[in-house]
C-alpha positions as CSV (number, residue, x, y, z in Angstrom):
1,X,6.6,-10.4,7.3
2,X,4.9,-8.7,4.3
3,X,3.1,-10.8,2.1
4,X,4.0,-11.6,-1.2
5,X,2.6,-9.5,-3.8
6,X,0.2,-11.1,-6.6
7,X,-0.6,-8.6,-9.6
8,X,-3.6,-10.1,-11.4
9,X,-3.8,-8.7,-15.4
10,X,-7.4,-9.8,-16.4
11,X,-11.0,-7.5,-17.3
12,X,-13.5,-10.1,-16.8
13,X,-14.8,-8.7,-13.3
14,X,-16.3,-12.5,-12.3
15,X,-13.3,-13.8,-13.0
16,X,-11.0,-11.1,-10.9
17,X,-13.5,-11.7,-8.0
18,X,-12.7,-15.4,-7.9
19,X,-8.8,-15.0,-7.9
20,X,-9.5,-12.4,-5.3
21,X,-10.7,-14.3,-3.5
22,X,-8.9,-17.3,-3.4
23,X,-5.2,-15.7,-3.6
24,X,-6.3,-13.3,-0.5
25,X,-7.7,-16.5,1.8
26,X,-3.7,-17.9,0.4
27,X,-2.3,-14.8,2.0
28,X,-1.6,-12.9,-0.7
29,X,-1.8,-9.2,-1.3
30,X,-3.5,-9.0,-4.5
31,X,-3.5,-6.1,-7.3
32,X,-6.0,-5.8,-10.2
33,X,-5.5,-4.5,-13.4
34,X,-8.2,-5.0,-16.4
35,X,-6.2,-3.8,-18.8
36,X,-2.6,-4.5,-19.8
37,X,-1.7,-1.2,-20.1
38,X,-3.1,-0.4,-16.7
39,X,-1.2,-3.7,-15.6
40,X,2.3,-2.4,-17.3
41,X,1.9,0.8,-15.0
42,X,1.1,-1.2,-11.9
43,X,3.9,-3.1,-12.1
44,X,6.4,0.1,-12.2
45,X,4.3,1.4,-9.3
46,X,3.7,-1.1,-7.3
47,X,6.2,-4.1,-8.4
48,X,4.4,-7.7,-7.5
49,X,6.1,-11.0,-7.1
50,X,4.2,-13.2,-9.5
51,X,1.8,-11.9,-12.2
52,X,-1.4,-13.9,-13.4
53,X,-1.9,-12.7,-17.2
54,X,-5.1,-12.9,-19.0
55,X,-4.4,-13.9,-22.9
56,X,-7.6,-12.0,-24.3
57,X,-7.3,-8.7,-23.1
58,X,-8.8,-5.5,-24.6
59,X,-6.2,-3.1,-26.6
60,X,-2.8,-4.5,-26.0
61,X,-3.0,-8.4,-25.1
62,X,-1.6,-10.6,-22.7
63,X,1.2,-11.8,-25.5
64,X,2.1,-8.4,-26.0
65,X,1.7,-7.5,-22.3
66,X,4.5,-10.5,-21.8
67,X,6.6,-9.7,-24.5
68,X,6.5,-5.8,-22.9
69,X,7.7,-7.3,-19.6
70,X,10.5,-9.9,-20.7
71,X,12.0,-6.7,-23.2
72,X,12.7,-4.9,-20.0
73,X,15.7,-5.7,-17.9
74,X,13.3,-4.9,-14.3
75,X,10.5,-6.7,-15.6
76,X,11.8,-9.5,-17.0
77,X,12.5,-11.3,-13.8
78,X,8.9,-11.0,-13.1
79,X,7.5,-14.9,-13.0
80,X,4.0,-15.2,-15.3
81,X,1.4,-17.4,-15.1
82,X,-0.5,-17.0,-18.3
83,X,-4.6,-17.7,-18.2
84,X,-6.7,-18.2,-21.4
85,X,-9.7,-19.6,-22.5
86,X,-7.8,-21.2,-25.5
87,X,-7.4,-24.8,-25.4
88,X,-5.3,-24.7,-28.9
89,X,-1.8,-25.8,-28.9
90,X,-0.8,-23.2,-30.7
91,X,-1.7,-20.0,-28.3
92,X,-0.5,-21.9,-25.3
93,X,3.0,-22.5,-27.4
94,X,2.4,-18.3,-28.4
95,X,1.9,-17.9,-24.5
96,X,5.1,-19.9,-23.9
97,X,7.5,-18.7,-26.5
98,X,7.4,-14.9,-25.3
99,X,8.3,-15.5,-22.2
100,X,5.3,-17.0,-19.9
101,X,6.1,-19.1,-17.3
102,X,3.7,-21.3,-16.7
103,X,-0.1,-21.2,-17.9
104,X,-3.8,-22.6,-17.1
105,X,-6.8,-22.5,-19.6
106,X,-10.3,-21.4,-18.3
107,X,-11.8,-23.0,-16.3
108,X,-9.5,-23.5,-13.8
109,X,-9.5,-24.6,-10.2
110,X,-8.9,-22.4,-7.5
111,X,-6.9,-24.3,-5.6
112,X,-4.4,-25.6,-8.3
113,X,-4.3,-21.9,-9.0
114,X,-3.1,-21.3,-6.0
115,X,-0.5,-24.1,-5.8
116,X,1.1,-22.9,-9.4
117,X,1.5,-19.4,-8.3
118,X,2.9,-21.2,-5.1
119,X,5.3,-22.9,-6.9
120,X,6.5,-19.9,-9.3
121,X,7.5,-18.4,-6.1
122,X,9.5,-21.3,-4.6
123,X,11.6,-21.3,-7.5
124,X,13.4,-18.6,-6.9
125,X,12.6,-16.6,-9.5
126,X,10.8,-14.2,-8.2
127,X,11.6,-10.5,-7.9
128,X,13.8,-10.3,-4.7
129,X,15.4,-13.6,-5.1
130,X,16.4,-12.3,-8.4
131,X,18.2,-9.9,-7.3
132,X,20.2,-12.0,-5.1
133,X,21.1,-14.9,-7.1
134,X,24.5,-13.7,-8.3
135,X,26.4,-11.3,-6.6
136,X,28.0,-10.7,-10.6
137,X,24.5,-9.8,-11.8
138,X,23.3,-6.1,-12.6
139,X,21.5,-4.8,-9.2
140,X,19.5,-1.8,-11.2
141,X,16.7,-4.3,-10.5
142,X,17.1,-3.8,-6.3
143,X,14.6,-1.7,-4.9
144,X,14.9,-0.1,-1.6
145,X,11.6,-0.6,0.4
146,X,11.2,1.9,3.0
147,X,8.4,1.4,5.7
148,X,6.8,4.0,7.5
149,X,3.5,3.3,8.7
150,X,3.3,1.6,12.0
151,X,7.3,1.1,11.7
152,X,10.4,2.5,10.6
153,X,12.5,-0.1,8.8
154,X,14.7,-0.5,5.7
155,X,14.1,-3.6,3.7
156,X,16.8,-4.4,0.3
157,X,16.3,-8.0,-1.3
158,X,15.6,-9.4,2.3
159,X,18.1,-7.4,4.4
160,X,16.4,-5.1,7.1
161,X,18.0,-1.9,9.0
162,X,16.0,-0.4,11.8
163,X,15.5,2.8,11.6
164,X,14.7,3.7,15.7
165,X,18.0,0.7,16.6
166,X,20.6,1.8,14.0
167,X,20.1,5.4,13.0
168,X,21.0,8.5,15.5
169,X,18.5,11.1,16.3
170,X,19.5,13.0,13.8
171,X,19.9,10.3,11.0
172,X,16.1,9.7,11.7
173,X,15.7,13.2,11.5
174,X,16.8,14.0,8.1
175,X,15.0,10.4,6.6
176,X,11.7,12.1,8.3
177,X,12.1,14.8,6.0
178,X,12.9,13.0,3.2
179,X,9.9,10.5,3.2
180,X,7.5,12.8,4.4
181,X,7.7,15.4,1.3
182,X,5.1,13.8,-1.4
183,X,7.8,13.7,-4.0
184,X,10.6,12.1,-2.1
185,X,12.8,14.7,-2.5
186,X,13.9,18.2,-1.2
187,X,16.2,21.2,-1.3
188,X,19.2,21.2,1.0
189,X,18.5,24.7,1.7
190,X,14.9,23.4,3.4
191,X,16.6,20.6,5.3
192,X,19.6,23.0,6.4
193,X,16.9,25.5,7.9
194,X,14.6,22.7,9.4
195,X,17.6,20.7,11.0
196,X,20.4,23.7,12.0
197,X,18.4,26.9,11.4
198,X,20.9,29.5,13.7
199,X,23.9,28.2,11.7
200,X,25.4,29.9,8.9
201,X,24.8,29.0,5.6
202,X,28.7,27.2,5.4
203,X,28.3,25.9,8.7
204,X,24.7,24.4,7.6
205,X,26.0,22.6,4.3
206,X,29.1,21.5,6.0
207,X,26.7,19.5,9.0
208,X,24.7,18.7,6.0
209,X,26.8,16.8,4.2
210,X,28.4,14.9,7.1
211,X,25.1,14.2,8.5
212,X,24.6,12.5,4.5
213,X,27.8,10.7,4.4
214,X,27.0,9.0,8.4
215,X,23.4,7.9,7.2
216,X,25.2,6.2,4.1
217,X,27.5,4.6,6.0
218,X,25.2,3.2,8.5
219,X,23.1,2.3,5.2
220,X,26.1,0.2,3.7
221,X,27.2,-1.5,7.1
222,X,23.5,-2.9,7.6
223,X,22.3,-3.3,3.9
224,X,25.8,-4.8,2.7
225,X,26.3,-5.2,-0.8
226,X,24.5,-1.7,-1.3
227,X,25.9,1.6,-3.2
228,X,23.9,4.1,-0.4
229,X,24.7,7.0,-3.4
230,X,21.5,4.9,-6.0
231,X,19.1,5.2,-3.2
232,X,20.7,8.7,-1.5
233,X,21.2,10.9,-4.3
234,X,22.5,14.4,-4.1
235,X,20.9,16.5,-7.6
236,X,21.0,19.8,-8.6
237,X,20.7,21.1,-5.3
238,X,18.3,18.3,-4.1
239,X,18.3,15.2,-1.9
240,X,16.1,12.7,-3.6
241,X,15.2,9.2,-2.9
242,X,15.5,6.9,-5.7
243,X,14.8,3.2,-6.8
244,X,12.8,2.8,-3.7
245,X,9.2,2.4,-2.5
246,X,7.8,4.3,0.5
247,X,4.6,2.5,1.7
248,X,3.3,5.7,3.0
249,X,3.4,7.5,-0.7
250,X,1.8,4.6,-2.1
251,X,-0.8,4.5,0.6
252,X,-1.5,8.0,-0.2
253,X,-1.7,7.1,-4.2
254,X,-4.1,4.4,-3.7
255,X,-6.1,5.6,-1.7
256,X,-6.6,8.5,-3.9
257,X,-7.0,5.9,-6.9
258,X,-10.1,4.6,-5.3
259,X,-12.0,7.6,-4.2
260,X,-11.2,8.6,-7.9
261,X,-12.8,5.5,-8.9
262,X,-16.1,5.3,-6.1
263,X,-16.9,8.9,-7.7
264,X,-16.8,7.3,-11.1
265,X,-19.0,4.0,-9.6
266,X,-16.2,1.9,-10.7
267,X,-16.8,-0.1,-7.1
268,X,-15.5,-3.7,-7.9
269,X,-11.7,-2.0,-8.8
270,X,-12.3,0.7,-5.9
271,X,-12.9,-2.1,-3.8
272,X,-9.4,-4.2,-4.6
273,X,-7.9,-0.8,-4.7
274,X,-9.0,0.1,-1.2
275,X,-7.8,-3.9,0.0
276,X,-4.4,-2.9,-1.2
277,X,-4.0,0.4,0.3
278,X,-5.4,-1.0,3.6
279,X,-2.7,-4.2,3.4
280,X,-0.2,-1.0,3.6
281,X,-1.5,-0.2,6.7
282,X,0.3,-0.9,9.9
283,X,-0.4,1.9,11.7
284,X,0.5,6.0,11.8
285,X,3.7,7.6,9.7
286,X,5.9,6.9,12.4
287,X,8.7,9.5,11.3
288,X,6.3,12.3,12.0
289,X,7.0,11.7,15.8
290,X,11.0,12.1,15.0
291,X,10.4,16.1,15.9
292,X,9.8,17.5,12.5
293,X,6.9,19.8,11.4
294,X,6.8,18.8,7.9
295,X,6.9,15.1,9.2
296,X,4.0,16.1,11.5
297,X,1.8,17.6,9.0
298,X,2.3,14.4,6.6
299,X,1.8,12.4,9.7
300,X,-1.7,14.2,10.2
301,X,-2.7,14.0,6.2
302,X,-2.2,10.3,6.5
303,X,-4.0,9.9,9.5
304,X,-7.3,11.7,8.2
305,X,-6.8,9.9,4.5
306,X,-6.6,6.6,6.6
307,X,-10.2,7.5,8.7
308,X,-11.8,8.8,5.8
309,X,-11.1,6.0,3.4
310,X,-12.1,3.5,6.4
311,X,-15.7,5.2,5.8
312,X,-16.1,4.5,2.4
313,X,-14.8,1.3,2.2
314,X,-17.0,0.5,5.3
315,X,-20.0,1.5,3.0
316,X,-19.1,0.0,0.1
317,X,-18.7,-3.0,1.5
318,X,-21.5,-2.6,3.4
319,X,-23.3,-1.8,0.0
320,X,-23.0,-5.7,-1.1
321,X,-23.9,-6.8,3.0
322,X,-20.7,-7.3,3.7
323,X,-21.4,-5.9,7.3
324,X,-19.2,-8.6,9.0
325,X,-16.6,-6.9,7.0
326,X,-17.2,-3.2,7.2
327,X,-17.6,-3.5,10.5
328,X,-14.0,-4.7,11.2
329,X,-12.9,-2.0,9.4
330,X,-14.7,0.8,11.6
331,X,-13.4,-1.2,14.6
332,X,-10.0,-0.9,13.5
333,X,-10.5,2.5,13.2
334,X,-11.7,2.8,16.3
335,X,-8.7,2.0,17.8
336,X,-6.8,4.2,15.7
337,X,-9.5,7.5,17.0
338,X,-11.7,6.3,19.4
339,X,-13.6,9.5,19.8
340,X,-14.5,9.9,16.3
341,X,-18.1,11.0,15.7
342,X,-18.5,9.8,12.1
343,X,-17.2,6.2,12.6
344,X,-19.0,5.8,15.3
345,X,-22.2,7.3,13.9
346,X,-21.7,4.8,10.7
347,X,-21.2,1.6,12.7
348,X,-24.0,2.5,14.6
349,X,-26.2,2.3,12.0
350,X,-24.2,-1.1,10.7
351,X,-25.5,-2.7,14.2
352,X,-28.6,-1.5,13.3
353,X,-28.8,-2.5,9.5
354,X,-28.3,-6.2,10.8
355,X,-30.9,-6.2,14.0
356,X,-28.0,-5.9,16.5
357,X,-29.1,-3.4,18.9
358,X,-27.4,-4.5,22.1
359,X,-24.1,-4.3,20.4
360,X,-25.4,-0.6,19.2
361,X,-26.4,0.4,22.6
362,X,-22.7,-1.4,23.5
363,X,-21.2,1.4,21.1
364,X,-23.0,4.1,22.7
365,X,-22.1,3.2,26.7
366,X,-17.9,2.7,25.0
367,X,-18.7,6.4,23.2
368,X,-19.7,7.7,26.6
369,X,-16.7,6.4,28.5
370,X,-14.5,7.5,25.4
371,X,-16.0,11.3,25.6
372,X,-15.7,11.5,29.9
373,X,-12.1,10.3,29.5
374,X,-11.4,13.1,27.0
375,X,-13.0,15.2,30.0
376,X,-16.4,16.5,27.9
377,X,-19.1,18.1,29.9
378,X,-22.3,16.2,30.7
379,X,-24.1,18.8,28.4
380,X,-21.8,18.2,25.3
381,X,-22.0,14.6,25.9
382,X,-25.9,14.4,26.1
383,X,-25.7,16.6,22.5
384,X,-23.3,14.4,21.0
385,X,-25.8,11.3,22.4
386,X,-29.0,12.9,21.7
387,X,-29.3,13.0,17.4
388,X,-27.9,9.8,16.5
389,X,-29.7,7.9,13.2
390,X,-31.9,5.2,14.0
391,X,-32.9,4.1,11.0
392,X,-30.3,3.1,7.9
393,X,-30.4,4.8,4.7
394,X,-33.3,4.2,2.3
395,X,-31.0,5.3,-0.8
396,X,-27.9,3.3,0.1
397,X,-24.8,2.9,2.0
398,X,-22.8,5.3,-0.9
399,X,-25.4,8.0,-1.0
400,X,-23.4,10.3,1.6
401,X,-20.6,10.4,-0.4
C-alpha cells in the first residue's frame, strides 16, 4: 500500500527538518516546499493528501496560499493544517475563515502533529475519499495513478486493475508505449509502425483503434464508474494520457529536481527531493520487458538515473555522517546491479570512513564472486581489485560531483 502523501508548505529549514522527521518515522511520504508558490506547483505535480501550511511565508503567504487552494475545484478538497507562530485570535480566525482546516501555533509537539494530520485523514476528506463520497459529485478531481516501477497496476480513488492479470499482450503492449514516451503521449502513426509494421496503413489504424476500444473496455469493467475516454484520449492525431500520474515520469522529474539543486548546494531541499523520488521506487520500469524498444530504452534511462542518483544521495548523506543511511542506499543498489564498479567503489570507502574494514574486505570477497559469475578473467579481476581507494576524501563526500 502506498503511503499517504504529506506536502509540507514552510521555509524555515529547522523547522522542515523536524516535520521531516517526525511525519516519515509516521509513515508518511513527505514533500517540501519553502515557498507557497513552489507549494501551489507541487500540489498540481505531485497531488498530497494533507498539507501542513506555514502562515508567514515569503512572497505569497500561507492565507493566500489557502485561499489559492479552496478557489480551485481540485484543490479545494485538499485537507490543511495551518502552522503559525501567532498566538492572536485574530490570525488563527484569518487562518480559519479562508478555508484551513485545522491549525497549531509554534511551538508545537511532534507527536500531536502527527495525531492532527492523522485525524484530517480519517475524516474522509482527503483527496481520494473525496472523490468517492457521492457518486452525484463532479469526478474532474479523479486522477488515474499509473505504476510502473517494480509493478504494473492501475489505481482510480482506491480501485486497482492489473496490468500483467487483466490486460492481453497486446493491451500491455500499447500502455508500454504510452507510459514510456516522456510526455505521455504519441502519434498513432508511431504506435501503428511499432505494433503492426507489415500492415497497411488502413489495416494499421483499423487494428489501432480496436486495440483502443478493448483496452477501454477492460479499463471500465475493472475501474467501474470510470469514462476510459478522460484518461485515453484520442487528439489531433495523438494518443495521450490525461488526468493521471505515472510514477516513473515523476521519478524522472524529481530526480532531476535534485541534481538541479545539489549543483546549486541547495542540499537540505535536494535531500527531501531525493527521499521522494526514492519513495517512488519499487523497482525497474516494468513495461520495458513488454517487448517494445522505446519501452526498453526508457527502461534503461531509468535504470541508470536510479544508480546514479543512489550515488549522490549516498554522499550527501554521507556528507552530514549519515553513513548508516547511505549505506542502505548503496546496498539497495546493489541488488538492483551488483557488479557496479562505482557503488561498490563508494561504499567501500563508507566502510572505511567509519573504521569497518572487515565489512570492506567483506565487499571486496562478494565483488569477486559477483565478477567470476559474470565469467571475468583472473587478470581483469585482479585490475578491477588492484586500485581501489583506501583513504576517504579530504575535500568531502560531494567533491566528485
Amino acid at each position: 500500500m502506498d503511503k499517504p502523501h504529506v506536502l509540507v508548505i514552510e521555509d524555515d529549514v529547522s523547522v522542515c527538518e523536524l516535520l521531516f522527521s517526525c511525519l516519515s518515522k509516521a509513515g508518511y511520504r513527505v514533500s517540501i516546499a519553502q515557498s507557497g508558490e513552489a507549494g501551489l506547483q507541487q500540489i498540481e505535480e505531485d497531488p498530497p493528501e494533507v498539507v501542513v501550511l506555514d502562515l508567514s511565508l515569503p512572497g505569497m503567504n500561507g492565507l493566500d496560499v489557502c485561499r489559492a487552494m479552496r478557489r480551485d475545484p481540485w484543490m479545494s478538497k485538499l485537507p490543511v493544517l495551518m502552522l503559525t507562530g501567532k498566538t492572536e485570535e485574530e490570525d488563527v480566525v484569518a487562518g480559519l475563515e479562508v478555508g484551513a482546516d485545522d491549525y497549531m501555533t509554534k511551538p508545537f509537539s511532534p507527536k500531536l502533529l502527527v495525531a492532527r494530520v492523522m485525524a484530517l485523514l480519517r475524516r474522509g476528506n482527503t483527496f481520494d475519499s473525496a472523490v468517492n463520497s457521492s457518486a452525484t459529485e463532479d469526478n474532474s478531481a479523479e486522477i488515474l495513478s499509473i505504476k510502473t516501477l517494480g509493478q504494473c497496476v492501475l489505481v482510480l480513488a482506491g480501485r486497482r486493475l492489473s496490468w500483467t492479470e487483466e490486460f492481453s499482450p497486446s493491451q500491455r503492449q500499447l500502455m508500454a508505449i504510452l507510459v514510456g514516451t516522456s510526455a505521455g503521449k504519441i502519434s498513432q502513426e508511431e504506435i501503428q509502425v511499432a505494433l503492426w509494421p507489415e500492415s497497411s496503413t488502413s489495416r494499421a489504424r483499423s487494428s489501432f483503434d480496436s486495440l483502443l476500444s478493448r483496452v477501454r473496455r477492460t479499463m471500465e469493467a475493472s475501474l467501474k464508474p470510470i469514462d476510459s475516454k478522460r484518461y485515453l484520449v484520442v487528439k489531433r492525431g495523438y494518443l495521450c494520457l490525461e488526468n493521471c500520474r505515472i510514477d516513473a515520469h515523476e521519478f524522472k522529474r524529481l530526480i532531476r529536481k535534485a541534481g538541479q539543486q545539489v549543483a546549486t548546494q541547495e542540499f537540505w531541499p535536494a535531500e527531501i527531493t531525493f527521499s521522494s523520488a526514492f519513495s517512488l521506487w519499487q523497482g525497474p520500469f516494468v513495461p520495458g520487458d513488454f517487448g517494445c524498444d522505446l519501452t526498453t530504452s526508457f527502461q534503461g534511462e531509468l535504470e541508470r538515473l536510479y544508480l546514479d542518483a543512489s550515488q549522490t544521495f549516498a554522499r550527501l548523506l554521507a556528507e552530514s555522517g549519515r553513513f548508516q543511511q547511505a549505506v542502505k542506499i548503496l546496498r539497495d543498489a546493489l541488488r538492483f546491479d551488483s557488479a557496479n564498479d562505482e557503488i561498490i567503489r563508494l561504499l567501500y570507502q563508507f566502510y572505511l570512513a567509519q573504521d569497518h574494514p572487515r565489512q570492506a574486505t567483506q565487499l571486496l570477497t562478494e565483488y569477486t564472486e559477483v565478477l567470476i559469475r559474470e565469467k571475468f578473467s583472473e587478470q581483469e579481476i585482479s585490475e578491477a581489485l588492484e586500485d581501489f581507494p583506501q583513504e576517504v576524501p579530504t575535500g568531502g563526500w560531494l567533491e566528485e560531483l
